[in-house]
Each structure stands twice: as C-alpha cells, then as structure tokens.
C-alpha positions in Angstrom: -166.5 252.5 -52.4 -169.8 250.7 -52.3 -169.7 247.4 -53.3 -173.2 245.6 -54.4 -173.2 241.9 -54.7 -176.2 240.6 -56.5 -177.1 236.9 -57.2 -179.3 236.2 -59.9 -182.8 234.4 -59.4 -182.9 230.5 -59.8 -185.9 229.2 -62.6 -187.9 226.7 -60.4 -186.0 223.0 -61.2 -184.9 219.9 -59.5 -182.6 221.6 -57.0 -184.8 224.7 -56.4 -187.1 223.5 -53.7 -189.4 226.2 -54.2 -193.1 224.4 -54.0 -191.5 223.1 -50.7 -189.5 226.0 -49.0 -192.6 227.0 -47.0 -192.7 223.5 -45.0 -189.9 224.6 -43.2 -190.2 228.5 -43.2 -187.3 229.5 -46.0 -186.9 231.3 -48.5 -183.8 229.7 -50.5 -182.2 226.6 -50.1 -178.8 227.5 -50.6 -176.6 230.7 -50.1 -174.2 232.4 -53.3 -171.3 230.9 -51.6 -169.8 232.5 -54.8 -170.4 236.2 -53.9 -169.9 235.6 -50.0 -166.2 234.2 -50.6 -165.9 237.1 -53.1 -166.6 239.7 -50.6 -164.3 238.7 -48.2 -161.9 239.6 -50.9 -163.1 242.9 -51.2 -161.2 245.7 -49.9 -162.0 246.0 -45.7 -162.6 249.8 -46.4 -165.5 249.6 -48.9 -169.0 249.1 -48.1 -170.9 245.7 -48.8 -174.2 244.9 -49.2 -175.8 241.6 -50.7 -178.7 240.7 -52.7 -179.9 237.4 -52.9 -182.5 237.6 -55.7 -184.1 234.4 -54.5 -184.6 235.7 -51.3 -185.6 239.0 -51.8 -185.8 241.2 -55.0 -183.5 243.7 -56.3 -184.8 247.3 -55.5 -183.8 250.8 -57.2 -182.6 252.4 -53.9 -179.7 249.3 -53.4 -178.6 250.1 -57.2 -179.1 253.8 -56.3 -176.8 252.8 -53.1 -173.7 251.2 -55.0 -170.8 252.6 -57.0 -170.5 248.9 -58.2 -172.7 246.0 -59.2 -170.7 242.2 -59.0 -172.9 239.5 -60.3 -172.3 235.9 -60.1 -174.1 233.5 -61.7 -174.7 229.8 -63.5 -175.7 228.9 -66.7 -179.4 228.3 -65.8 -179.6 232.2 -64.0 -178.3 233.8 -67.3 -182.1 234.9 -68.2 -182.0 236.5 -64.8 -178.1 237.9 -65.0 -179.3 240.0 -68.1 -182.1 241.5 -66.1 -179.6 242.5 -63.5 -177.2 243.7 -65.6 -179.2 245.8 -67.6 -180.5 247.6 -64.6 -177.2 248.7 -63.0 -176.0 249.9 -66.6 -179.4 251.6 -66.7 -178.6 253.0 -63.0 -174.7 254.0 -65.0 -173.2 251.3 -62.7 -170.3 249.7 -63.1 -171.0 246.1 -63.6 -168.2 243.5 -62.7 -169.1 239.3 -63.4 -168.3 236.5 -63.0 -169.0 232.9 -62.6 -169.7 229.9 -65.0 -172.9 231.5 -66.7 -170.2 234.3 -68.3 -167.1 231.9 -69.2 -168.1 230.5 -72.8 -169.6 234.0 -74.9 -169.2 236.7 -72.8 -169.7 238.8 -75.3 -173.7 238.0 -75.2 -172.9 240.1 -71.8 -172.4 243.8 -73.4 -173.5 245.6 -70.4 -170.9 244.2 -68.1 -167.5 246.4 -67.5 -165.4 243.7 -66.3 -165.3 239.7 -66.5 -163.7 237.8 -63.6 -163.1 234.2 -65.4 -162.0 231.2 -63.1 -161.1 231.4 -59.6 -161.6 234.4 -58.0 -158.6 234.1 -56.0 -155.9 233.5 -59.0 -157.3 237.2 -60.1 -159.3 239.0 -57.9 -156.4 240.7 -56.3 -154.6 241.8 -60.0 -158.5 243.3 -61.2 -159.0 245.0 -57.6 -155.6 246.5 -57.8 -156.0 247.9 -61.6 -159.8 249.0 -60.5 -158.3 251.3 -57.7 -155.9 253.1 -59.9 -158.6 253.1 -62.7 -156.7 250.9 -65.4 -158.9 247.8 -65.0 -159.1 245.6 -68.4 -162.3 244.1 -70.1 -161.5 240.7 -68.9 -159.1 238.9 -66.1 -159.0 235.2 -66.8 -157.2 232.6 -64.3 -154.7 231.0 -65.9 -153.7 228.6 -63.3 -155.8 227.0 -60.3 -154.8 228.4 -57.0 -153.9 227.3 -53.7 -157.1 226.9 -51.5 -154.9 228.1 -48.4 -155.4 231.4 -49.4 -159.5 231.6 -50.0 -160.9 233.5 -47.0 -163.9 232.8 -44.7 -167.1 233.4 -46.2 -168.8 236.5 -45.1 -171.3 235.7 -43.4 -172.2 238.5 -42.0 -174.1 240.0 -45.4 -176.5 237.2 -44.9 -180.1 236.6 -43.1 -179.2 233.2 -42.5 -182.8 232.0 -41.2 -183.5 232.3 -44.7 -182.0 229.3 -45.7 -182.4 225.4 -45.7 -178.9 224.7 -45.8 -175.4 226.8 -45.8 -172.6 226.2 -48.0 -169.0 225.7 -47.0 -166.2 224.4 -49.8 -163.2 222.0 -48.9 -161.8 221.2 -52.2 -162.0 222.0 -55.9 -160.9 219.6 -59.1 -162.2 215.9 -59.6 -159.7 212.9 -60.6 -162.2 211.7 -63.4 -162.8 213.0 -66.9 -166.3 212.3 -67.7 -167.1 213.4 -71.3 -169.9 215.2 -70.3 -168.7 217.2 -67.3 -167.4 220.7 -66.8 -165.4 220.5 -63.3 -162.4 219.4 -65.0 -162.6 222.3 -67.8 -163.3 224.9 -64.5 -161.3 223.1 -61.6 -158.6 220.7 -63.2 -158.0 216.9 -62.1 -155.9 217.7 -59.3 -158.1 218.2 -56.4 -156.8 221.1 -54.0 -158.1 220.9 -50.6 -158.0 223.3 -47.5 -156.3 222.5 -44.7 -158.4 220.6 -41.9 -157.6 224.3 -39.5 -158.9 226.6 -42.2 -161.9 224.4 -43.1 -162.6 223.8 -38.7 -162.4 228.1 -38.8 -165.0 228.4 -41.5 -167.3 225.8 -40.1 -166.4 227.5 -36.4 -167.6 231.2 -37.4 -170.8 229.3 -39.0 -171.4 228.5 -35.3 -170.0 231.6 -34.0 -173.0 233.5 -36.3 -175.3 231.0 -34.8 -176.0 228.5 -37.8 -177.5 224.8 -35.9 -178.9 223.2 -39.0 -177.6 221.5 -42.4 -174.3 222.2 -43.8 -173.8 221.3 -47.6 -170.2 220.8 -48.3 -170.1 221.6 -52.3 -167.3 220.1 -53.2 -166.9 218.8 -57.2 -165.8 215.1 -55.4 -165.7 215.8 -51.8 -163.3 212.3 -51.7 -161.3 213.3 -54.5 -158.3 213.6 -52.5 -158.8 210.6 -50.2 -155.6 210.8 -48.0 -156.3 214.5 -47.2 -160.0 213.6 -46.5 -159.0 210.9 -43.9 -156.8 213.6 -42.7 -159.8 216.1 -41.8 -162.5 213.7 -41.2 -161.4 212.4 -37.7 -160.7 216.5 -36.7 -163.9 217.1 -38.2 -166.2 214.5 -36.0 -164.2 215.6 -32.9 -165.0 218.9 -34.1 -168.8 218.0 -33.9 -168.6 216.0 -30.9 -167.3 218.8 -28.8 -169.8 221.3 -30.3 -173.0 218.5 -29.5 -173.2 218.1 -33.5 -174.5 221.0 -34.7 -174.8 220.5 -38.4 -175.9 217.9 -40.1 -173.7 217.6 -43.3 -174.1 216.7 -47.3 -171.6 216.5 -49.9 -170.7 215.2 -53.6 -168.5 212.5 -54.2 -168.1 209.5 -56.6 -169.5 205.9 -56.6 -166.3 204.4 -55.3 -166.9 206.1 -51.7 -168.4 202.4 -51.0 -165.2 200.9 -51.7 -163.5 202.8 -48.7 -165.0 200.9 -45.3 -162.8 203.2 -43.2 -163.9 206.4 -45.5 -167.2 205.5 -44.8 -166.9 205.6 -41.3 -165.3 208.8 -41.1 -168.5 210.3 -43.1 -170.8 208.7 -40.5 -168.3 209.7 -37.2 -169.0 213.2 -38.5 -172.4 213.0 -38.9 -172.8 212.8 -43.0 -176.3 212.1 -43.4 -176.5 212.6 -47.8 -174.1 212.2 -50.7 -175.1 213.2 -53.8 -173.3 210.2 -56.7 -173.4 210.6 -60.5 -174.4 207.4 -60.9 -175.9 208.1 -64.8 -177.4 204.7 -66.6 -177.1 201.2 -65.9 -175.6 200.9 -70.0 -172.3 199.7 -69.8 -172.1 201.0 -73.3 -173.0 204.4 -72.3 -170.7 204.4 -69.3 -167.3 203.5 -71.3 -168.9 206.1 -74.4 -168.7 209.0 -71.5 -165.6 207.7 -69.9 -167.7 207.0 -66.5 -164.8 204.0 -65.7 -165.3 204.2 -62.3 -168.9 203.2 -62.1 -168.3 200.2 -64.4 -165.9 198.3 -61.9 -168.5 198.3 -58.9 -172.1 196.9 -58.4 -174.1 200.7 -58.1 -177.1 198.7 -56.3 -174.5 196.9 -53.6 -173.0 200.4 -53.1 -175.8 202.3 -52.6 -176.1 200.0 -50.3 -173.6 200.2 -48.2 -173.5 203.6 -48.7 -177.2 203.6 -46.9 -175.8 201.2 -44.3 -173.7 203.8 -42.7 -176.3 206.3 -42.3 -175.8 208.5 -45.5 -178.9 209.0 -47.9 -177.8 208.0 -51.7 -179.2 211.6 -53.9 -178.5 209.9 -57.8 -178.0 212.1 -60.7 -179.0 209.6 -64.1 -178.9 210.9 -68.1 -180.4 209.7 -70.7 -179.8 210.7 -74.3 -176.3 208.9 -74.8 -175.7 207.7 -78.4 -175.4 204.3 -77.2 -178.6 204.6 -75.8 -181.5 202.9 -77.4 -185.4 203.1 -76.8 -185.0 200.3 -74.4 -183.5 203.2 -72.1 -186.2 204.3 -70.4 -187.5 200.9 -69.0 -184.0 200.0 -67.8 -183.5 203.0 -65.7 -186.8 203.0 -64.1 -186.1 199.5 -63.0 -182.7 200.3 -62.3 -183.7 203.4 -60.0 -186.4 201.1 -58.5 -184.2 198.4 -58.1 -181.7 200.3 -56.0 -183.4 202.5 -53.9 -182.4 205.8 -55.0 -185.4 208.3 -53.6 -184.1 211.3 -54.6 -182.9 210.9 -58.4 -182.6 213.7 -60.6 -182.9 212.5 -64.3 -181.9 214.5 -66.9 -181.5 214.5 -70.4 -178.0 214.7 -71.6 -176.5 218.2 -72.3 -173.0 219.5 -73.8 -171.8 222.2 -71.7 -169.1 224.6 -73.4 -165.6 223.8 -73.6 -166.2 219.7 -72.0 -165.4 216.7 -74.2 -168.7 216.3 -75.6 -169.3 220.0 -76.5 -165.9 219.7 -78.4 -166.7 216.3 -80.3 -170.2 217.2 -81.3 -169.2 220.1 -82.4 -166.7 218.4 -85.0 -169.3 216.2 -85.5 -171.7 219.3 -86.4 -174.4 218.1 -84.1 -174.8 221.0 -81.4 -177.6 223.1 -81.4 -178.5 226.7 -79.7 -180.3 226.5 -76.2 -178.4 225.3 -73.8 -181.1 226.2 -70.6 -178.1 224.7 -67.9 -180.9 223.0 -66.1 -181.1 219.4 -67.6 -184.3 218.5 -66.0 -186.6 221.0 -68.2 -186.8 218.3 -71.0 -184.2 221.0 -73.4 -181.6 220.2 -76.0 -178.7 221.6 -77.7 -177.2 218.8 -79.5 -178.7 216.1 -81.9 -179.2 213.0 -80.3 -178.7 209.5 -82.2 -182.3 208.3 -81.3 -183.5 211.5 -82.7 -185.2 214.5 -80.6 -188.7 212.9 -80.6 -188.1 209.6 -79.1 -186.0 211.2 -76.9 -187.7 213.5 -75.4 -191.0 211.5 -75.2 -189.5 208.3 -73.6 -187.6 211.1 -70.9 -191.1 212.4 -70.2 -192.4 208.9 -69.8 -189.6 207.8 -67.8 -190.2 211.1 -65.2 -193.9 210.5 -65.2 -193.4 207.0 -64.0 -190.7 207.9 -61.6 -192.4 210.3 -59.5 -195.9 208.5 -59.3 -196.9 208.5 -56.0 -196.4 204.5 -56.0 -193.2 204.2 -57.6 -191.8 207.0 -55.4 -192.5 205.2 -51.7 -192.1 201.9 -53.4 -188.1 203.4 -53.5 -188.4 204.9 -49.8 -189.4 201.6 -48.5 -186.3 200.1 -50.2 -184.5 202.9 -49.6 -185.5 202.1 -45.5 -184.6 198.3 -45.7 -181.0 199.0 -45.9 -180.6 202.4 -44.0 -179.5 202.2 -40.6 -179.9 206.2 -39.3 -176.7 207.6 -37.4 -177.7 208.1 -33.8 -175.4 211.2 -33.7 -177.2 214.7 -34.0 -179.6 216.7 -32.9 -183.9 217.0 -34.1 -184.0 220.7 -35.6 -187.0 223.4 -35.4 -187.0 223.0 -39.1 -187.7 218.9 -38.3 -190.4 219.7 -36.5 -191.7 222.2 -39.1 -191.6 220.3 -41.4 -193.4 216.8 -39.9 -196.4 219.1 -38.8 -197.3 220.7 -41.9 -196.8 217.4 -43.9 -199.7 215.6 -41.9 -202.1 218.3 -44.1 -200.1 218.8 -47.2 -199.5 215.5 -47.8 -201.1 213.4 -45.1 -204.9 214.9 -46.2 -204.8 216.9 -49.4 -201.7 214.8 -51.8 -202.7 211.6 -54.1 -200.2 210.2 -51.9 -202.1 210.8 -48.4 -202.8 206.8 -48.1 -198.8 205.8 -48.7 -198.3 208.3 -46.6 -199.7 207.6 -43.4 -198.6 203.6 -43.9 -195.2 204.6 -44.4 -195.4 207.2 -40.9 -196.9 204.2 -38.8 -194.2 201.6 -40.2 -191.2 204.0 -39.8 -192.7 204.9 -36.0 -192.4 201.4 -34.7 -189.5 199.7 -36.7 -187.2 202.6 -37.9 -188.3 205.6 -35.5 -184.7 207.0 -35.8 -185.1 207.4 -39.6 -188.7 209.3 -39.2 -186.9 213.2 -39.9 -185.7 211.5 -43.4 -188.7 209.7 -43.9 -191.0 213.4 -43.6 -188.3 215.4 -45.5 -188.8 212.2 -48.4 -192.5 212.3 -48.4 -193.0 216.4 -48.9 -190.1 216.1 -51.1 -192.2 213.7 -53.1 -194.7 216.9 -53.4 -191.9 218.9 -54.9 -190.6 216.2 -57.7 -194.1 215.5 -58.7 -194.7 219.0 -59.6 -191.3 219.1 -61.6 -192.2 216.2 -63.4 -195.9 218.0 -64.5 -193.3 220.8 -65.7 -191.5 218.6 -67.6 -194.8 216.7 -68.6 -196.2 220.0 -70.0 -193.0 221.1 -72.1 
C-alpha cells in the first residue's frame, strides 16, 4: 500500500510568515506535525510519501503514485482541503481526513472516503484494521482522549527539514480553563495528558539524531497545564540541552499565570525557552469574566509580562475585540494597553465562535451566528452578530491594526519590550541568525518606512543589550511582515 500524506496550503495570515520566509532561506514555518505523527502510525509495510503544500505543490504523478490520499487540515486550509480532495477523487483515490477543519459538517466534504475525528491514536488503529480487511466505515470518531504514552515519534524522515523555520514537537494535550471562546477543551478535554519526560527526551533526541540545530516549537494547548509534571521534565530537559551544547532554542503556549510560578520560570529559562505565546485578550474586566478568562483577572498582565521578559522569554500576546461587553471605547484601550506592556508580537483578532465551544452554542440560542467562519481571526471576518454592530466593529478593528503596526508604535513596544528583557546567555547564534541580520540592513535598514528606527534601535541594542541583538533583527523584519497583514486587513 502507498500511503500519500498531503497537507493543505496555509492563506497568507498572522502566523504564516510568508513576506518574511525568504530572510532566512525557508519555505514554511512550521511542519504538519499532524500528518508526521500520523504516519508513524501507518503500517511499517506500506509506502509513505509527504506533501507539504506550503512547501512544495501537489503534482499529478504523487496522486498517480498513491493507493491512498490522508489529508489533515485546520479550519483556515479548508479552501485548500477541497482542492486536494477533489483531485485524488478525480485521480479515483481513496481519500481518508482528518483534523479540526473536517469535525463540525463533514458532510461539506463529499469526496472524502473516511473521516478520522479526534485523536488519531484513540482510532487510528480500529480504521487501519477495518481498511485492511476492506470493511472501513464512513466515519471513526474518538470517544475518549487517549493516553499520550502511546503516540509514536514523529516521522521525520518524510521531511526536508531545511525547509523550515521551526519544528514541531507536542508534550501535552487538554487545558485546565474553559474560556467561552476556545476550542481546546471541546478537542482535548480539561485534563491535560502529558508524555513522559523519556518519550518526550526520544522525540527531541531523533530531532538531533536527523540533524535539526535550530528552533523547536513545543505546541502544546497550555504547555504548563499540568504543572507538577512540567517541573518534572523541565530539569531533564535543561540537562538534556546542556549535554547536547543547546541545540534548540525552544517556544511554547501557556497561560498568564506562568509569572506566578518563580521556580516554573526558571525551569523555562534553565532550558533555554526563549518565547511563550499568552492569551492575554483585553484589558475589560467585563469582557474577561463574560468569556470566563478568570485567570487573567487575578494578576497584573503588564507586571507579568514582565517578569515573564525578565527571565529571558519573549511575551507573543493574542488580544480580541468584538466581546458584547465591549464598547467603542475598545479600540483606544487596547492600543494603550498593548503599548503599555510591551507586547511586540500581538496578534489581534476579532472575535470568532468556533463550532461546538461555548460561544458557538450560546449564540446560536441566541440566533446570532452567521455563515463564514474563515478560522483565521486576523482577516477582519465574521460569523456572528456583534452587540456593537458589524460596522463599528470592524472599522474601529481596522483602526486599531493600523495604529498597532505603524512603524512608530511598533519599536516604541520593542524598546519597552528591551527595558525589561534580560536575554538568556545559554544557546548558540544560528546560520539562520545570521541570515537573517544581513538581509535586514537592506530590506529594512534602506528600503522600509522604518529604515531610521531601525538603525537607532541596532546601535542602542549593540552597546547596551548586545545579547538581545538576534531578537531585536528577528522583531524588526517581523515588523515588515505585520505591516503587510495589517494593509490586508486595511484593504478588506
């Protein structure tokens, strides 16, 4: 059997990185984790072959090639999922899906054979089994969440991995918190699973063992959601990087109360942490307790960033507008709010309901959804009827963005960002560092709007901060990359 894993294209958006992949030689900035694990599922006897659409396009000759087509995909790749599908039924493929793009109307998928809906490895093995004696069912849907002890090492080996910014590795699925707006609980339950600090030191092992040196994004839901299991790992894990010169430089998720934890901190920085991306949302109270963010309502967000930034990790923010208890007076506050705390790299987005969460339930009942969910909640979108009404909405969200990611604004929050961050000393500088600070001197050190910010920033980081100069280059061609989202956003 020939398996064919496909992985649909990503729209440019926020977390694309497209207008900047070329500053350090990529092509994608993260792998289908997804399809990889799926694979190593796959029976050792059957043929494998990936296709990263991002990376490269999908060509006649691999459908031609496979006896079966497995697609994975999120809500924002549906438009290029259909593509994909309709090709390998066109080819007389079988198709096999799954992923969070196919688990609220799978019947707008006709052309697939066979959905996979949850964790792959609560039903992968029951599917593969009824595939092989030809008796597999329309749909296999998880029923329970599984034990993480039993999820294999990614492989690897069906990747160009020069291709990418960053790998992907996964420690632990679920989140304690039930915000109204979020899906993880509805996909991965409140009980965070985690692997065992052997299993996850294997998997980050045969990422050296392929030859990986660079950053490692560990995609958790809440990377801290179990805390006393995280303690446990994190002191194997620096040792682990200490012995190995610190290879990778590592990223995660996790919730505002991180900054609470002086000996979780630590541990992040020990094992060389340098970003955590935080849901930090609005500075509303009101809006906070209406989406059941408790947690950020018992802690100063501008103390914690921080301290967060004090041990050496980069605060990424993700902030909504759109709440019902928001009012006009929105916009203002979270631009100096963002300001304010120094968040470089924040992703604002107007409030969406994704299927099956809280607030897809309750507006429903309350009649107020709408078709058109995009899954990308930077592309100024909405499927649900707001309380301040679409209009005022959507124009104080484009004003808001605008403002944001001015040139000014934007190294205004670098330099604050720099006044607390005190860079780890642990780690190595990259090829892609290099890269990267090279081709910035033209693309933004000549040719940008920012060119003048630029350079002052470069000379102030060089003789006060020179440690923090890799995160200071990455920031300012970043700054390249957010402005031209916010023109997309501008132009909708």
């Amino acid at each position: 059997m020939k398996a064919l894993l496909v992985y649909p294209s990503y729209p440019d958006t926020f977390w694309s990185f497209k207008s900047i992949l070329p500053f350090v030689s990529k092509k994608a900035a993260f792998p289908p984790l997804g399809l990889l694990t799926v694979a190593s599922m796959l029976p050792t006897a059957w043929e494998k072959r990936l296709v990263d659409t991002n990376v490269v396009p999908l060509c006649d000759t691999d459908l031609e090639w496979a006896d079966i087509v497995l697609v994975s995909a999120m809500i924002v790749q549906i438009p290029s999922a259909h593509e994909i599908i309709r090709r390998a039924r066109k080819a007389g493929k079988t198709v096999v899906a799954g992923g969070p793009a196919f688990r609220g109307n799978p019947e707008q998928f006709p052309g697939v054979d066979h959905f996979i809906i949850g964790e792959s490895e609560a039903v992968m093995p029951l599917f593969l089994k009824d595939f092989e004696r030809g008796v597999a069912k329309k749909k296999y849907e998880a029923t329970d969440h599984p034990d993480l002890n039993a999820t294999p090492v990614p492989a690897w080996d069906l990747l160009t991995l020069k291709d990418y910014v960053s790998l992907s590795v996964q420690y632990s699925r679920g989140c304690p918190f039930d915000c109204e707006f979020c899906d993880i609980v509805v996909m991965n339950g409140r009980h965070p699973r985690v692997k065992s600090p052997g299993q996850m030191l294997r998997e980050l092992q045969s990422l050296y063992d392929a030859g990986w040196r660079d950053s490692v994004f560990i995609v958790d839901d809440n990377f801290i959601g179990n805390s006393v299991h995280v303690k446990e790992f994190l002191p194997k894990l620096a040792k682990w990087q200490s012995q190995h010169k610190y290879p990778f430089k590592l990223m995660t998720e996790a919730s505002v109360n991180l900054a609470q934890d002086a000996e979780l901190l630590q541990m992040m920085r020990d094992a060389n942490f340098h970003k955590v991306f935080i849901g930090i949302e609005t500075p509303s109270k009101e809006s906070l307790a209406e989406c059941g963010k408790k947690q950020n309502m018992v802690v100063d967000i501008g103390s914690a960033v921080r301290e967060i930034h004090q041990h050496g990790m980069q605060v990424m923010g993700g902030f909504i507008v759109g709440f019902d208890n928001d009012t006009q007076s929105i916009f203002e506050q979270q631009i100096h709010f963002i300001q304010e705390i120094g968040v470089v790299t924040a992703m604002v987005g107007v409030l969406n309901a994704l299927p099956h969460t809280r607030l897809w339930r309750r507006l429903k009942s309350e009649d107020r959804l709408l078709d058109g969910l995009s899954g990308e909640n930077t592309d100024a979108c909405l499927n649900f009827i707001p309380t301040m009404g679409r209009e005022g909405l959507l124009d104080g969200y484009k004003k808001l963005v605008s403002v944001l990611y001015s040139p000014s604004e934007y190294y205004d929050r670098i330099n604050t960002f720099l006044s607390s961050y005190i860079p780890t000393s642990r780690g190595r500088i990259f090829r892609t560092d290099i890269q990267a600070f090279v081709k910035s001197m033209w693309a933004v050190g000549v040719v940008s709007k920012a060119r003048r910010a630029y350079w002052k920033l470069l000379f102030k980081t060089i003789f006060t901060k020179p440690k923090a100069l890799p995160v200071v280059v990455e920031l300012a061609i970043l700054g390249l990359h957010f402005e031209r989202v916010s023109q997309r956003i501008l132009g909708v």
